[in-house]
N, C-alpha and C positions, 0 to 999 in steps of 0.2 A: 880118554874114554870117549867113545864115539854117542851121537844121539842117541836117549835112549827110547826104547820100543813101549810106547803108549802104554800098551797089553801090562805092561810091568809095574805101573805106577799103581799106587793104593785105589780103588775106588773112589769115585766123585760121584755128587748128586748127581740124578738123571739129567738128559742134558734138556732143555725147552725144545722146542718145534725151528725156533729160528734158530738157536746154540747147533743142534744138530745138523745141520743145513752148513754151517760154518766149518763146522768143525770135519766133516766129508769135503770141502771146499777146498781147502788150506793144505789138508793134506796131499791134497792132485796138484795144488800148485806147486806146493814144496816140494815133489816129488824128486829125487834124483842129488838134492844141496845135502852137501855135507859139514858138518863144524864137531868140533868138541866138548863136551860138555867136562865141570867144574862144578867142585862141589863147593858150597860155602858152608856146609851146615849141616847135620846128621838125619831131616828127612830126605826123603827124597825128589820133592821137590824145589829143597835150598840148594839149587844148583842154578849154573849157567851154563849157557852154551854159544861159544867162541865161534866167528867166521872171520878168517884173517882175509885181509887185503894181498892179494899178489905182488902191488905195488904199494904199500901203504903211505899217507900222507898225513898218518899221526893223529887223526881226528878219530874219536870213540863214540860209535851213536848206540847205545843202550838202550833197548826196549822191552818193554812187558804187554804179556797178552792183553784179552779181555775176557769173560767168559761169566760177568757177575760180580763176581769175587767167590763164585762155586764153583766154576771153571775153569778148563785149560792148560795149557801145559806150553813151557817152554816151545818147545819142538812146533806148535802151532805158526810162530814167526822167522821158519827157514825159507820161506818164501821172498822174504824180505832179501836175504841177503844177497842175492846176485849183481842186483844191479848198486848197490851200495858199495859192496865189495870192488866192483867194475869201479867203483869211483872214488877210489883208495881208502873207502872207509873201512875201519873195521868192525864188525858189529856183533853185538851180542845182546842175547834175548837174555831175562831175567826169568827167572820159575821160583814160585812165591807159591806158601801156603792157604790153604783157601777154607774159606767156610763150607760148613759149619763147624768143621772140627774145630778151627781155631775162628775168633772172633777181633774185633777189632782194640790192640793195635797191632795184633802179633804179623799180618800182612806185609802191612809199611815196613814193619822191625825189618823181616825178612827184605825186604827189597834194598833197603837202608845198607845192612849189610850184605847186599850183593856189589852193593856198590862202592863199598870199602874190598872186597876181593879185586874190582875191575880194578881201582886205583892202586891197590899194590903187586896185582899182575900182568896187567893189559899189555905194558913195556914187551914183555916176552912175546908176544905174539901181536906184535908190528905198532902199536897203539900209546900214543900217550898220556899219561894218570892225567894229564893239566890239560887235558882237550876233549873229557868228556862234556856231552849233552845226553840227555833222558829222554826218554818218550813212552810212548804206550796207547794202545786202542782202549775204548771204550775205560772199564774196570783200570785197566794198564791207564790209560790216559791221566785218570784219578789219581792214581800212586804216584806216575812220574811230575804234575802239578805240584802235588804237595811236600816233595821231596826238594823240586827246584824253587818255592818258595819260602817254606822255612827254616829257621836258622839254631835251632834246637837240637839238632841228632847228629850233628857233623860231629863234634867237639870229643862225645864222648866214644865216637868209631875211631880217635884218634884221625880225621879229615878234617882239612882246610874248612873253614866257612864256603869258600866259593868253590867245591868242588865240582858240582857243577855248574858246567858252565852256559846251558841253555837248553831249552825245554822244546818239546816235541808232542804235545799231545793233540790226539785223534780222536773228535768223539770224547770225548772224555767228560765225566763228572765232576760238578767243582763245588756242590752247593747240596747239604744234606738238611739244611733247616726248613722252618715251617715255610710253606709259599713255595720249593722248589720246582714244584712239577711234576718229581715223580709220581709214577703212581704206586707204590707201594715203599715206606723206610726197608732199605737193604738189611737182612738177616746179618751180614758181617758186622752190622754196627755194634752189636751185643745187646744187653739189656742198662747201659744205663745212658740218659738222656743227652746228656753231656758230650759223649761223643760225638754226637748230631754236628756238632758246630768245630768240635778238635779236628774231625775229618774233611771239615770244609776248605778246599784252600784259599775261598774266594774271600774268607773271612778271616783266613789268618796268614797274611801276605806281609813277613817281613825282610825279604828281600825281591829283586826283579834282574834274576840273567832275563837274556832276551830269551822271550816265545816265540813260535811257529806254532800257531795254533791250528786246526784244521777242521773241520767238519764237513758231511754232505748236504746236499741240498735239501733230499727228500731225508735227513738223518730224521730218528725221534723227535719231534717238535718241542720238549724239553731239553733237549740235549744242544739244540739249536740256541734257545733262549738261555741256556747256563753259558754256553761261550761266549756268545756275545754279550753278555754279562760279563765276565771273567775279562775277555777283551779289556772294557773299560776298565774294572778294577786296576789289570795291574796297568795300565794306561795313565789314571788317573792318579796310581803311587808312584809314578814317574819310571813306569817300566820301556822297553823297547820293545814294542809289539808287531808282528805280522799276521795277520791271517789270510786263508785260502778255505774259500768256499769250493767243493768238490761237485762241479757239476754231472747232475745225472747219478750220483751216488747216496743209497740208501743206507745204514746205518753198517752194515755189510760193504758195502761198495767201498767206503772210505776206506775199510781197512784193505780190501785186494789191492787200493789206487796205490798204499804205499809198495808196494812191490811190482807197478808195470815200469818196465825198461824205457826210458823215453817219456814217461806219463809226465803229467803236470805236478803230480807230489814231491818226486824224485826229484824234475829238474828245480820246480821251485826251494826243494832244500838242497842243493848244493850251492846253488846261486845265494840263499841264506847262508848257508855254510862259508862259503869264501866272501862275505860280507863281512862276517865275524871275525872269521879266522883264518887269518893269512898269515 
């Protein structure tokens, strides 16, 4: 089943002034990449969508948008795939249900089992189940964090503890408790207080694959101060950490870096990549 056509997807909240701006953005980049999409699940946004390697070299980079956790769509990270793909990776975007319809944890679930689909399909289309890594921008960044640290939701998707095997978030949210920074608690968190801290992965770190952590320079000034936060934590749980401050890039900017051909994202995560996995 080929990418599906925005138009067609259920309604989502309206989008912000800067989401809009993103979301006209991605599509110009994307323009023209093609992959397959995959369902995991009977909305229709429990799907993924597949970009195989021409040459592949068995490494699985997995990613999810951002958009809040009220937006976005799969389809928004075909931009990514070119030069990824160029570099025998095979990648595939995750499309995760979104508030406010659903609240938190039904998001994670979703993404959780998308990535029980990659592990028991990825093989077919060039990829192998034992060399995934996660990522994700912003919202996406949030999910792939808390996914690759803890150790609760493998077990019962029928997955290895260490499925995967190394993290990739961009931008991303690690910390929903009091003191964070943000300026408003996320609508996906639901109504009970509790999830404040189940959502945090900075606070509930019980394991450490290696990060590639990433952020912009000029990113959200909280956004800034939760990474390097996060940094330390899993640093300080005896993780293997890298980061890469994205010069010249706004909260925006980090996520186009990960799709320039030659850019500093791309090369520093291959060079990550065959660090790890040779």
């Amino acid at each position: 089943m080929a990418l599906r056509d925005l138009a067609a997807y259920p309604k989502q909240e309206p989008f912000s002034e800067i989401g809009a701006k993103y979301h006209v953005r991605v599509q110009e980049l994307g323009a023209g990449v093609t992959g397959q999409s995959f369902a995991y699940g009977d909305d229709p946004y429990q799907q993924v969508a597949v970009f195989p390697a021409a040459e592949p070299n068995a490494t699985v980079v997995a990613f999810m948008h951002g958009g809040g956790w009220t937006n976005g769509y799969k389809e928004w990270m075909a931009f990514m795939a070119p030069p990824l793909t160029a570099a025998g990776i095979t990648f595939v975007s995750i499309g995760y249900r979104l508030a406010p319809s659903v609240s938190w944890p039904t998001g994670i679930q979703d993404a959780a089992r998308a990535v029980q689909w990659i592990h028991a399909n990825i093989a077919e289309h060039g990829g192998d189940p034992d060399r995934i890594v996660i990522g994700g921008h912003s919202a996406g960044g949030h999910y792939a964090a808390w996914l690759a640290v803890r150790s609760d939701w493998q077990s019962p998707l029928g997955l290895p503890d260490d499925v995967i095997k190394g993290a990739l978030p961009v931008s991303g949210v690690f910390d929903f408790t009091e003191g964070n920074g943000m300026p408003m608690r996320p609508r996906f968190l639901g109504e009970d207080p509790d999830n404040d801290r189940d959502a945090s992965p900075i606070h509930t770190i019980s394991r450490t694959p290696p990060f590639y952590l990433s952020w912009g320079d000029a990113d959200f000034p909280h956004l800034i101060t939760q990474a390097e936060q996060m940094a330390r934590a899993l640093y300080n749980a005896g993780g293997d950490v890298e980061t890469l401050v994205l010069a010249g890039c706004d909260h925006l900017g980090a996520s186009y870096a990960c799709g320039e051909n030659g850019g500093v994202w791309i090369s520093g995560l291959t060079s990550w990549l065959n660090n790890h996995f040779r």
